[in-house]
N, C-alpha and C positions, 0 to 999 in steps of 0.2 A: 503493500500500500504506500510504500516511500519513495516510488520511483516517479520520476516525473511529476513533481508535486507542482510543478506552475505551467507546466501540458497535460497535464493526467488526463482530459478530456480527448487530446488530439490525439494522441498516445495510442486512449482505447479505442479509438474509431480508427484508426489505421491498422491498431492489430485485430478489431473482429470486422472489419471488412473482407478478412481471407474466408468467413464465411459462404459472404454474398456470393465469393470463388468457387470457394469447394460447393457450395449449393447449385452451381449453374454448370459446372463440369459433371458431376454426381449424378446429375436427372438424367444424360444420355447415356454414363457409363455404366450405372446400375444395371438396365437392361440389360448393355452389351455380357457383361461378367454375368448373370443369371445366366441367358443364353448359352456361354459358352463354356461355365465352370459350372451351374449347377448354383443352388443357393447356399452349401455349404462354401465348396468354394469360392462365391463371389465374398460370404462372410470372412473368409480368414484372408484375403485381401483386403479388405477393406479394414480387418483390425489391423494388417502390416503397417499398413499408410497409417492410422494412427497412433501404431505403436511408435513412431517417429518421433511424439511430440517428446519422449522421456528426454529427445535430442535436449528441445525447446526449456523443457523443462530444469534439464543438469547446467544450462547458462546462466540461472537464476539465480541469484547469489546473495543472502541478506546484505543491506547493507551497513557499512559502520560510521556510527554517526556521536561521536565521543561527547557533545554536549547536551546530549537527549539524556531527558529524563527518563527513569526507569520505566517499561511500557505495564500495561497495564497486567490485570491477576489476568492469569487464563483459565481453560480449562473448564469447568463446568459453572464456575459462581462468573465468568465472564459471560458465558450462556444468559444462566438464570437472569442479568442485569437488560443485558437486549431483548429477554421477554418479558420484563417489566418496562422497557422503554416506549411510553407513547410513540412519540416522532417514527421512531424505528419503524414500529408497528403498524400505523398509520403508512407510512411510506412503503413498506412490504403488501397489506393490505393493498394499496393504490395498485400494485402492479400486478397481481390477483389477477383484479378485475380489467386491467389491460392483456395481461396472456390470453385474458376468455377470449378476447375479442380479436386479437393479435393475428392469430394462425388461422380463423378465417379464412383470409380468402387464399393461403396459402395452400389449402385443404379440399377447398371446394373453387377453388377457380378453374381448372380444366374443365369441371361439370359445368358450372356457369358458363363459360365461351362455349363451349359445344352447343347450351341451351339458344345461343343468340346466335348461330349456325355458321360456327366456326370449324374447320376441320382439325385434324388432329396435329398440323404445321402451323397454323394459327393459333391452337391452343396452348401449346410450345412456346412460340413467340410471345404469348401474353405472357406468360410465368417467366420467360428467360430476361425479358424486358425489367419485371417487376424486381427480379432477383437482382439485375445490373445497378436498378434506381437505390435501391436496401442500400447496395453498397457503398455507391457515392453519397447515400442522404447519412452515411457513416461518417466518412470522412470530413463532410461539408458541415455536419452537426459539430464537430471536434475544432474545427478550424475558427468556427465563430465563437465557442465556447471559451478558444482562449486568450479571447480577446477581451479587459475589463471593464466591457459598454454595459453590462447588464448578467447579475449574479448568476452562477451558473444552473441554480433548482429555476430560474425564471424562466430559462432556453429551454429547457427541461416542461415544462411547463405548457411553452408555446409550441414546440413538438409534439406535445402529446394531444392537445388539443387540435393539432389538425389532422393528426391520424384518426382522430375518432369521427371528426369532419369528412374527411375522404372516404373513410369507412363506411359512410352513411348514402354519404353520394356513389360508393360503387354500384349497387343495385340500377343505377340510372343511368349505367352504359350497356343498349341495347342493342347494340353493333357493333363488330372489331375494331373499329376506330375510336369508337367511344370508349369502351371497356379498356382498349391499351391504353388512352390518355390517363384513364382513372386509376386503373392499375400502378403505372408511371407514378405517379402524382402520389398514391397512395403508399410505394416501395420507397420510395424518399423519404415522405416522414416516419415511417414508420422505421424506417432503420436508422435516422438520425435520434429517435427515441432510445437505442440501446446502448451507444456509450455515455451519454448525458446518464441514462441508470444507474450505471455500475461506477460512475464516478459522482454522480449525487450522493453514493450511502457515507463516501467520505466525508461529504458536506454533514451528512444529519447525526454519523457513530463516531467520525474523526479516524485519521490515518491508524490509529493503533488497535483499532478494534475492526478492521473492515473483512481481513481474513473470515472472521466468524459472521459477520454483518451478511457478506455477500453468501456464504453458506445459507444461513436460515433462509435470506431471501427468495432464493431459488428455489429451494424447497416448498416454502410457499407456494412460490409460484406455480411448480406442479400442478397444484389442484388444477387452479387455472387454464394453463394449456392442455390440462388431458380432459378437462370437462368441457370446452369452448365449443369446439370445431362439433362435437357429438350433438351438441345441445341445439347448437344450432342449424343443424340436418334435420334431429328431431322435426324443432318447431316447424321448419319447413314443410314437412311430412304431413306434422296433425294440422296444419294449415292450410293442404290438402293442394301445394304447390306442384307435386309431381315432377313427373319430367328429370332426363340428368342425374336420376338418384337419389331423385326429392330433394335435391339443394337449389335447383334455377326458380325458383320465386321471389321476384325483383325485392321485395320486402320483408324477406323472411333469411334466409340464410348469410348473407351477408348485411343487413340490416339487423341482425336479433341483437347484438350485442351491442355495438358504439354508445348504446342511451347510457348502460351503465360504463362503458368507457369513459367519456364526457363525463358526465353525472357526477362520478367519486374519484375522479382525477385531479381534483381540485381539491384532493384532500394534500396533495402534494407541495402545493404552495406555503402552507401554515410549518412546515419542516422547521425545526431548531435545533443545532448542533450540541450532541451529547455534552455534559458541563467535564472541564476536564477531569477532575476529581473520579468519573467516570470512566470514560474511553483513552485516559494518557493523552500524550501529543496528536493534533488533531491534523 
């Protein structure tokens, strides 16, 4: 959590933009390794490649910083303090209810474009599009964030709300040109929302506690992403949208979620940075 303390936003949007990479290579290589290894073997390729990272990993180096004060207690009573911590919670909560919303259209967009009578090279192209936008709305989120025109939970903030914006408006592209625009439009913020994340927890837990901070969070988060995309099939289903798999109802599947996106996003803003007595050096 010490690295990069006055880029830390740029930092993380350059390094999880290799995401939006590996997501956009992955979609046609998948296949390809199923096809010709089998799903066992396209698995133990796929874990080679990221058995890689232990590379990425063994560079990592603490760092030493002789005037720092002692960091903080670890271990389980550093636990028990972040799930007594409002802000924390609050801010964990917030992203909850963005994962619901999140993986959306990233789940059900090929049904969607097929519904608006896209073929299966168009429907490609929307997703590969969407993946490309993720990754620059990564970098470009990082670049502005470290600039000090305006605090960084604020940028945080105003990404998140237009991902929940775009999210609302994608049901409203009912043709490939519309749906890429939206798409586009939607990959941007949406991915410029996830390093403003992971370096906002420093803002609200402080550098010495973030290890554990970014654990719980994600965990959290779980729920979130594995109940979102399901939930909002459903509704579309008992909506009686049809079609696609039951996900292409202009206002039901991509539309289910964003209200509470929106909605309790704004619980993000009221964030107060752990007192140090708590979280050590922040």
């Amino acid at each position: 959590g010490r690295y990069f303390p006055a880029r830390r936003a740029l930092a993380t949007g350059l390094a999880m933009s290799g995401a939006s990479v590996s997501g956009l290579a992955l979609g046609p290589l998948v296949p390809l390794l199923l096809d010709t290894y089998g799903w066992r073997g396209a698995l133990l390729l796929l874990a080679a490649i990221s058995f890689n990272l232990m590379v990425a990993g063994a560079l990592l180096r603490p760092l030493d910083v002789p005037s720092e004060s002692p960091g903080p207690p670890r271990g389980q009573t550093g636990l028990s303090r972040l799930l007594r911590h409002g802000p924390f919670l609050r801010y964990a909560l917030a992203f909850v209810l963005v994962d619901a919303g999140y993986y959306v259209p990233y789940v059900h967009g090929p049904a969607r474009a097929h519904e608006v009578g896209c073929d299966e090279r168009r429907a490609g192209l929307v997703m590969a599009a969407t993946a490309v936008a993720d990754g620059s709305g990564r970098v470009v989120a990082g670049l502005l964030a470290a600039r000090p025109a305006a605090p960084l939970l604020r940028h945080l903030f105003g990404w998140s709300v237009l991902t929940g914006l775009a999210l609302l408006l994608l049901p409203l592209g009912t043709s490939f040109g519309g749906l890429l625009a939206l798409a586009l439009a939607y990959g941007f913020c949406a991915g410029a929302v996830v390093p403003l994340q992971f370096t906002g927890v420093a803002e609200v837990v402080g550098a010495g506690r973030l290890i554990h901070a970014i654990g719980l969070m994600q965990m959290f988060e779980s729920f979130g992403s594995l109940l979102g995309a399901p939930f909002a099939g459903r509704k579309a289903a008992r909506c009686g949208a049809g079609g696609a798999g039951g996900v292409g109802g202009p206002r039901t599947s991509h539309g289910g979620n964003p209200g509470v996106v929106v909605g309790l996003i704004f619980i993000i803003v009221g964030q107060k940075k752990m007192p140090p007595a708590c979280c050590g050096v922040g």
